[in-house]
N, CA, C and O of each residue as an XYZ file, in Angstrom:
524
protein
N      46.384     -6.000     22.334
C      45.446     -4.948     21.979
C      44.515     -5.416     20.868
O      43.326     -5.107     20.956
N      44.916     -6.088     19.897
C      44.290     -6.666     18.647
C      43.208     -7.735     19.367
O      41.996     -7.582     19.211
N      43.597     -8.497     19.925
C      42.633     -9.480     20.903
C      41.325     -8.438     21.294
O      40.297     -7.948     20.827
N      42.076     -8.487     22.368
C      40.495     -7.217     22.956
C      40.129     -6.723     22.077
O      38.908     -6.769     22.224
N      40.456     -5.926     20.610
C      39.161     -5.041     19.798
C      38.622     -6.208     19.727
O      37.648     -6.359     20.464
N      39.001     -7.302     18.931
C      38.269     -8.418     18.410
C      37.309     -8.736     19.710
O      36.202     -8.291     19.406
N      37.272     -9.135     20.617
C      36.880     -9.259     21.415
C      35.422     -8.480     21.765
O      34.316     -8.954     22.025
N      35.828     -7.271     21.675
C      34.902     -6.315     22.131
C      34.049     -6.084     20.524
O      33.153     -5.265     20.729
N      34.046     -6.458     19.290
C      33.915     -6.303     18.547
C      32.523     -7.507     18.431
O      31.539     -7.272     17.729
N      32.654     -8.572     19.115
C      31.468    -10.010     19.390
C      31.117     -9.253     20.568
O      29.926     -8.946     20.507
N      31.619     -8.874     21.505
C      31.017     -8.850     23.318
C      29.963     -7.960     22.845
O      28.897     -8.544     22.656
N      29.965     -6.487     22.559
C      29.404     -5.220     22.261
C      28.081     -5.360     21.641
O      27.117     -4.714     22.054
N      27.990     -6.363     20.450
C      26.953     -6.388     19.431
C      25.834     -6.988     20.014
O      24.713     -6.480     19.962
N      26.196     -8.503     20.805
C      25.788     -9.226     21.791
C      24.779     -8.929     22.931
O      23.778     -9.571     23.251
N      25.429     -7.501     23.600
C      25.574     -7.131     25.020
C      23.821     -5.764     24.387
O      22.669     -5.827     24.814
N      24.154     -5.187     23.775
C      23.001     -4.453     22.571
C      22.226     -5.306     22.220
O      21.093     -4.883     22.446
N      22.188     -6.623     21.639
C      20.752     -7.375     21.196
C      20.290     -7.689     22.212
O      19.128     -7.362     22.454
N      20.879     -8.264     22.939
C      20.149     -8.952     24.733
C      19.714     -7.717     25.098
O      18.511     -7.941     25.240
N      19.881     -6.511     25.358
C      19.424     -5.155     26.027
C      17.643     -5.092     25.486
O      16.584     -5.008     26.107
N      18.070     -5.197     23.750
C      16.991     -5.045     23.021
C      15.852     -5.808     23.132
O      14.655     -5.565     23.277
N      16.487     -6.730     23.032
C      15.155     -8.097     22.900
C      14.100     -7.819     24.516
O      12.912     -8.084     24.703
N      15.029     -7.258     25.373
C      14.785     -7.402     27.124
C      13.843     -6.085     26.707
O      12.640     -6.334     26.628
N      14.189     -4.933     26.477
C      13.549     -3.491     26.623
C      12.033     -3.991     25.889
O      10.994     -3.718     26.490
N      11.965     -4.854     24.347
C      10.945     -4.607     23.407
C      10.373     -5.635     24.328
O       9.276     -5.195     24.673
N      10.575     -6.722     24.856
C       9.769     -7.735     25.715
C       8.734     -7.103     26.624
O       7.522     -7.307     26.696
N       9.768     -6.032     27.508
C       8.779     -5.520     28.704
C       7.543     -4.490     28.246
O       6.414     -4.484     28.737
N       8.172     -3.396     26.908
C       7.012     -2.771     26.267
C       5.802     -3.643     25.683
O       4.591     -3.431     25.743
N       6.554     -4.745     25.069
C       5.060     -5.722     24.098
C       4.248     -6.239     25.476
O       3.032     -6.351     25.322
N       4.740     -6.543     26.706
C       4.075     -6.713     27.928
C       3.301     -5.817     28.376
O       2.124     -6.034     28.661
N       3.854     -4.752     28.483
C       2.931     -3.440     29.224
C       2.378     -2.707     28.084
O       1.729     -1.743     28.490
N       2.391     -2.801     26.861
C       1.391     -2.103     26.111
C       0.587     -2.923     24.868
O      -0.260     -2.460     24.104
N       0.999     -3.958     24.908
C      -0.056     -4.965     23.921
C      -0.294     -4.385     22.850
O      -1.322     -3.813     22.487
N       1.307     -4.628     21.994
C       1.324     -4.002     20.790
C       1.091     -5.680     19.740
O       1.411     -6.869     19.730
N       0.462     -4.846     19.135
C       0.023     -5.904     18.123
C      -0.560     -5.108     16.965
O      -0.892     -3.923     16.930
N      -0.614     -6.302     15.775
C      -0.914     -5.741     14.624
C      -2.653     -5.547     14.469
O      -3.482     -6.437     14.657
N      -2.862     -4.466     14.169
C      -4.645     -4.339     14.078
C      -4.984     -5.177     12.711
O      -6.090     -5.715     12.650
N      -4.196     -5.289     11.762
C      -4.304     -6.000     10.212
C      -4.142     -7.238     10.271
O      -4.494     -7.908      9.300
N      -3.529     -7.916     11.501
C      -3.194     -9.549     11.580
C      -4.599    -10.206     11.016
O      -5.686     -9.877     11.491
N      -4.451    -11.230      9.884
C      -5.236    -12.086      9.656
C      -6.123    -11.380      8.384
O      -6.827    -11.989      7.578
N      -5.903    -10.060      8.442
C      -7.000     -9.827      7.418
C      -6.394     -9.627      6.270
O      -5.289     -9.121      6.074
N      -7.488    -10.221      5.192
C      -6.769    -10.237      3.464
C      -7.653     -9.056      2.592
O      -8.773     -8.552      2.679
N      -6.783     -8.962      1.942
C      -7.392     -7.331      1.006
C      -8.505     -8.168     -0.315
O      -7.921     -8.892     -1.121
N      -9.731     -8.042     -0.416
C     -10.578     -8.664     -1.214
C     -10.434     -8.411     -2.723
O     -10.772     -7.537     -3.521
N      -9.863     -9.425     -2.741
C      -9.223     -9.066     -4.361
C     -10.213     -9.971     -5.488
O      -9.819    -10.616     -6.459
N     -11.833     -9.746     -4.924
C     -12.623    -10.416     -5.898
C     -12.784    -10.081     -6.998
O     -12.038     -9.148     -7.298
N     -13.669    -10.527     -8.071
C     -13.772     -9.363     -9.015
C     -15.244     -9.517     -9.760
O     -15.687    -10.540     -9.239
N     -16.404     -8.964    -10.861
C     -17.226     -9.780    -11.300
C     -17.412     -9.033    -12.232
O     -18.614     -8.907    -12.468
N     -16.736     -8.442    -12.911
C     -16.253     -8.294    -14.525
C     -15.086     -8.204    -14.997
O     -14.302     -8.156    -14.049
N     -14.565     -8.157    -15.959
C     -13.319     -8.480    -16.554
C     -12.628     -6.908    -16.398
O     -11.616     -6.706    -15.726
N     -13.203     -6.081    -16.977
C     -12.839     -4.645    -16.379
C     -12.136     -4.817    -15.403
O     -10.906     -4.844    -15.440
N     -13.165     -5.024    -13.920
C     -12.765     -4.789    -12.613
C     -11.722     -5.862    -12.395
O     -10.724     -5.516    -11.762
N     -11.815     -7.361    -12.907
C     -10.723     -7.937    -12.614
C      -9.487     -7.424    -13.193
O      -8.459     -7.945    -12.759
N      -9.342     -6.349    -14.241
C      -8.043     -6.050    -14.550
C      -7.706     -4.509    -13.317
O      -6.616     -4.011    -13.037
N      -8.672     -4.232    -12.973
C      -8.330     -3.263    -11.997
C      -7.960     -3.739    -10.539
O      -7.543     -2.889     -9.752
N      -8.073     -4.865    -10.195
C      -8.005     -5.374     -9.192
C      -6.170     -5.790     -9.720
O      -5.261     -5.672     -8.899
N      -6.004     -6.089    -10.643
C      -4.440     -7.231    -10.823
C      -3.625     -6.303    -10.726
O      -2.686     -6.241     -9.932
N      -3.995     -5.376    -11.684
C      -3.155     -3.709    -12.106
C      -2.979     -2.801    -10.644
O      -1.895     -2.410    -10.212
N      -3.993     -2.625    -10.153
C      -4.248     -1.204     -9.511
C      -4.632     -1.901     -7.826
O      -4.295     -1.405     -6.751
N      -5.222     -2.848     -7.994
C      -5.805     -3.172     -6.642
C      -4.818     -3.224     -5.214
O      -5.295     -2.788     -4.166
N      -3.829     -3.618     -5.235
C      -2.771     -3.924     -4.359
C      -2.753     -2.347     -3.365
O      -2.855     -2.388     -2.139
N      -2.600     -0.968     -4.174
C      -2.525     -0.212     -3.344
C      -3.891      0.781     -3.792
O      -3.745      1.963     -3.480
N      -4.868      0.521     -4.312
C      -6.260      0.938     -4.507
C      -7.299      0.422     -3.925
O      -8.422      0.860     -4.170
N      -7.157     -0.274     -3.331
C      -8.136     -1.233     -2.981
C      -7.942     -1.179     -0.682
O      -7.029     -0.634     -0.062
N      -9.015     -1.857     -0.152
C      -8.641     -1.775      1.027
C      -7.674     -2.485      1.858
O      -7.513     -3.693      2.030
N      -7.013     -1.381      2.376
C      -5.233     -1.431      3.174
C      -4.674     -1.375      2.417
O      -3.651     -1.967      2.760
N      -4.496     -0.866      0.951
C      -3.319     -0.692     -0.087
C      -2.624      0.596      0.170
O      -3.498      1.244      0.746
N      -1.706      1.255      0.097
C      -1.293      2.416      0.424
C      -1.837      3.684      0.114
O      -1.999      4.721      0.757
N      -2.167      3.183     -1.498
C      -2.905      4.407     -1.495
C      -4.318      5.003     -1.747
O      -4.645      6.025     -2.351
N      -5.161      3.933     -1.015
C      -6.206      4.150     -0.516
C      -5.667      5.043      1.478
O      -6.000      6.096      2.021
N      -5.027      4.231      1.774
C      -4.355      5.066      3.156
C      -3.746      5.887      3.074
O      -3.557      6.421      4.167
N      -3.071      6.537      1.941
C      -2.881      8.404      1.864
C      -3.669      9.151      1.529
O      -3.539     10.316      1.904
N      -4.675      8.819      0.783
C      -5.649      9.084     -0.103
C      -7.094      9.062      1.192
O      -7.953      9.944      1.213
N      -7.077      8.331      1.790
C      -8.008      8.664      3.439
C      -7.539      9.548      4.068
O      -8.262     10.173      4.843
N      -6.174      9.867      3.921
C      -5.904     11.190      5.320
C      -6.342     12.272      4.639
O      -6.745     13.208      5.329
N      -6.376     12.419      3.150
C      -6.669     13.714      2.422
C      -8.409     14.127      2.324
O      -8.855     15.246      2.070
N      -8.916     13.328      2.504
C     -10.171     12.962      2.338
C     -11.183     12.295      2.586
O     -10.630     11.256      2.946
N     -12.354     12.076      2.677
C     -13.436     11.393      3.341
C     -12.937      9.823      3.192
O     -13.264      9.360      2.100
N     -12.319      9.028      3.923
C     -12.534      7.968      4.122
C     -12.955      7.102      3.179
O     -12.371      6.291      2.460
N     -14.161      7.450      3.329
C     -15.325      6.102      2.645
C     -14.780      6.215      1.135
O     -14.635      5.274      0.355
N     -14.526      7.498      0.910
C     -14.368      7.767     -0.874
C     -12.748      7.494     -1.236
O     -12.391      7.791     -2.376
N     -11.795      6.961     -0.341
C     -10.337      6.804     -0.538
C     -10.088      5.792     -1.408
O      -8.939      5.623     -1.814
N     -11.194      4.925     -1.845
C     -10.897      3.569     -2.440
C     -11.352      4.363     -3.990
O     -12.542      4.602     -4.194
N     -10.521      4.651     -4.801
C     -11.215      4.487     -6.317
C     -12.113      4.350     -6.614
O     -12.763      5.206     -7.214
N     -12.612      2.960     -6.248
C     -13.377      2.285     -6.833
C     -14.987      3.229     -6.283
O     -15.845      3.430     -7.142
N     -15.184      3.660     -5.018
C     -16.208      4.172     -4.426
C     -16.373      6.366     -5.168
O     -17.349      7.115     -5.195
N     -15.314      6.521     -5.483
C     -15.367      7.957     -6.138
C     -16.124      8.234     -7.083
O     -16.141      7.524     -8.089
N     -16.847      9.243     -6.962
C     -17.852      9.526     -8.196
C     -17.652     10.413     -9.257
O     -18.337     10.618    -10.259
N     -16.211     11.091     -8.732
C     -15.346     12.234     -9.361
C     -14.637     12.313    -10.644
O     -14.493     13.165    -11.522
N     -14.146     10.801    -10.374
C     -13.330     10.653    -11.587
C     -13.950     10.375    -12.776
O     -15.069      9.927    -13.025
N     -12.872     10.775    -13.591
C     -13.500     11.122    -15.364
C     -12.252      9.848    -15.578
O     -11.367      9.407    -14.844
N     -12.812      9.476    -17.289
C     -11.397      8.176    -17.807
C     -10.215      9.660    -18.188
O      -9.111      9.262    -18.557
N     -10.294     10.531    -18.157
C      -9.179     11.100    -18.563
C      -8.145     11.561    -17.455
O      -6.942     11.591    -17.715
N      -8.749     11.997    -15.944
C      -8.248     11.908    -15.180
C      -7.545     10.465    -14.578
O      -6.335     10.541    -14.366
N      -8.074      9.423    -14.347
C      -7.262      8.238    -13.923
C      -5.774      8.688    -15.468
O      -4.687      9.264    -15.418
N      -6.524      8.074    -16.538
C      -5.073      7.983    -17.617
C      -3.611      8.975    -16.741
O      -2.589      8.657    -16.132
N      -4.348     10.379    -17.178
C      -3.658     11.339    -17.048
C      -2.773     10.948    -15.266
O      -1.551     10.956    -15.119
N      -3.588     10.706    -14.367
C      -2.616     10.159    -13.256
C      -1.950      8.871    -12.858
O      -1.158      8.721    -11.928
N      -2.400      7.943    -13.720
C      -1.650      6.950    -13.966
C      -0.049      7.272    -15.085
O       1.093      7.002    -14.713
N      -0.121      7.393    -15.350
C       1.149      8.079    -16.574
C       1.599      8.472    -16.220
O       2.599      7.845    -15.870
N       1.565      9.812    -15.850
C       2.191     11.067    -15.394
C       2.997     10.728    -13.878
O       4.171     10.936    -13.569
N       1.897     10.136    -13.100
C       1.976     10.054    -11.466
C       1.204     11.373    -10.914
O       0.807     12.420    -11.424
N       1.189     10.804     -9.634
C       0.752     11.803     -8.759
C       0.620     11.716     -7.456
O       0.145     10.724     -6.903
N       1.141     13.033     -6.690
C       1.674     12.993     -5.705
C       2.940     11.766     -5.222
O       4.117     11.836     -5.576
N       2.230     10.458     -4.167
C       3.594      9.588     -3.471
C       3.384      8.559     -5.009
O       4.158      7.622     -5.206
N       2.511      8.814     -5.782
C       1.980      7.977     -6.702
C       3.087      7.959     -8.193
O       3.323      8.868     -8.988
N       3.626      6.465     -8.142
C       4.662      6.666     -9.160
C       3.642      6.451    -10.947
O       2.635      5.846    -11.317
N       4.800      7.463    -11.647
C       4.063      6.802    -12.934
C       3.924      5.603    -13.237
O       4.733      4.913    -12.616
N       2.977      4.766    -14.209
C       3.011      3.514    -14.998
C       3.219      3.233    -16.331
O       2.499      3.278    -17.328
N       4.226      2.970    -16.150
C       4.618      2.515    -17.677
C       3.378      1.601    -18.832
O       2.323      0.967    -18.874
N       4.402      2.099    -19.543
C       3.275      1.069    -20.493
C       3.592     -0.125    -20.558
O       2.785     -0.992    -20.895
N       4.828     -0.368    -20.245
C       5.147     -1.894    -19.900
C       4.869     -2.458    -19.055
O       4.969     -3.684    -19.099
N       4.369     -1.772    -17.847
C       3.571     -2.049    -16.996
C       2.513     -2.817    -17.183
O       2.497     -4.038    -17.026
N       1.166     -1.802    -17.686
C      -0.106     -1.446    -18.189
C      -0.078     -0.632    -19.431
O       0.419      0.495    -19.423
N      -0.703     -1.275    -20.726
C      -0.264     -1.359    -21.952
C      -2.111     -0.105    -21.691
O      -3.025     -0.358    -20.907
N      -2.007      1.361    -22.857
C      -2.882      1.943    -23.191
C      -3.931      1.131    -22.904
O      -4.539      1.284    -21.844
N      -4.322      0.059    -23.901
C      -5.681     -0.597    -23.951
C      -6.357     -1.219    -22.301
O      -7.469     -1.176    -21.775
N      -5.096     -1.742    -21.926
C      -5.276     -1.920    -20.459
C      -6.174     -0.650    -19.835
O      -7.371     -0.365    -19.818
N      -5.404     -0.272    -19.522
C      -5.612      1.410    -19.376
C      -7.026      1.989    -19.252
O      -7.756      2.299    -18.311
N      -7.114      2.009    -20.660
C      -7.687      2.619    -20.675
C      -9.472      1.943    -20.793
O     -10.427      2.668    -21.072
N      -9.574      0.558    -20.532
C     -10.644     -0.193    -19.593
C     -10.623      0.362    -18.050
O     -11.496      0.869    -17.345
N      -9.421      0.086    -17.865
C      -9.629      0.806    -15.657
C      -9.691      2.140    -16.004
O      -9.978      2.748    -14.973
N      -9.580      2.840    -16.846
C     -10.159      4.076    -16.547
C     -11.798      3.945    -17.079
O     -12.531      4.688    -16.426
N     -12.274      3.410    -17.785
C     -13.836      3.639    -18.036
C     -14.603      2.817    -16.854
O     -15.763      3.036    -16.507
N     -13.575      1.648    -16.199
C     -14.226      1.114    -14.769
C     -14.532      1.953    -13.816
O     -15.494      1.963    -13.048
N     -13.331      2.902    -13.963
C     -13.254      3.798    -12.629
C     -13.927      5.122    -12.735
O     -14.114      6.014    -11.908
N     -14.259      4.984    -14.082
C     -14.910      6.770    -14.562
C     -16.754      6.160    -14.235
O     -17.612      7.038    -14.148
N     -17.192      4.623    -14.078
C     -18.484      4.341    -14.093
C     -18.533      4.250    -12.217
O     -19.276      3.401    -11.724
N     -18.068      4.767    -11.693
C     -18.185      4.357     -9.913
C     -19.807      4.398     -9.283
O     -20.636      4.221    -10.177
N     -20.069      4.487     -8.674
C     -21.245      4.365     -8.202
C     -22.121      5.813     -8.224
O     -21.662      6.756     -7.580
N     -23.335      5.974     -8.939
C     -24.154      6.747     -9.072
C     -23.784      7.690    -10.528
O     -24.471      8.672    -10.807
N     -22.543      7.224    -11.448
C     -22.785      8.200    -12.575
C     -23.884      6.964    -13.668
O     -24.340      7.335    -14.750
């Protein structure tokens, strides 16, 4: 009896990956799943010192395909999901939601991003286009 669990314990796990690999084969065949993001890199240029600290700090999920530029698009116009393009924000609002958090958005420490840090990406982000 000890045999066979053992047994069935390798056969079982085996008998499930081969199923798997076979089922996801015939779907990636008949529906040409693929990644729409393959190959593309998030532009992490910069051409002031400001923006390069907003890009090191903040850019990863502020910036385009970061996460939360992509929660921040379902709530709102698209084009304006990136920070950097908002004309809304004040430096007291970024602080105040950087710190605090907001919404899926965790707080930042100051060990993170030290005040002075800070509080440059917020006067980057409070100058956006057209104030």
């Amino acid at each position: 009896m000890t045999r066979g669990l053992a047994l069935s314990k390798l056969v079982l796990p085996a008998a499930i990956a081969a199923l798997a690999a076979s089922t996801f084969a015939v779907r990636a065949n008949d529906t040409q799943i693929t990644n729409a993001f393959r190959g593309a890199l998030q532009n992490r240029t910069s051409s002031s010192p400001d923006e390069h600290l907003f890009v090191e700090k903040c850019g990863m999920c502020h910036r385009q395909m970061g996460m939360g530029t992509v929660i921040l698009g379902r709530r709102m116009e698209p084009k304006v999901a990136m920070l950097e393009a908002r004309e809304d924000l004040t430096a007291e609002t970024v602080i105040a939601s950087a710190r605090m958090g907001i919404g899926n958005m965790p707080r930042i420490s100051r060990g993170e991003v030290s005040d002075a840090q800070l509080a440059r990406i917020a006067a980057y982000l409070a100058k956006a286009p057209g104030r």
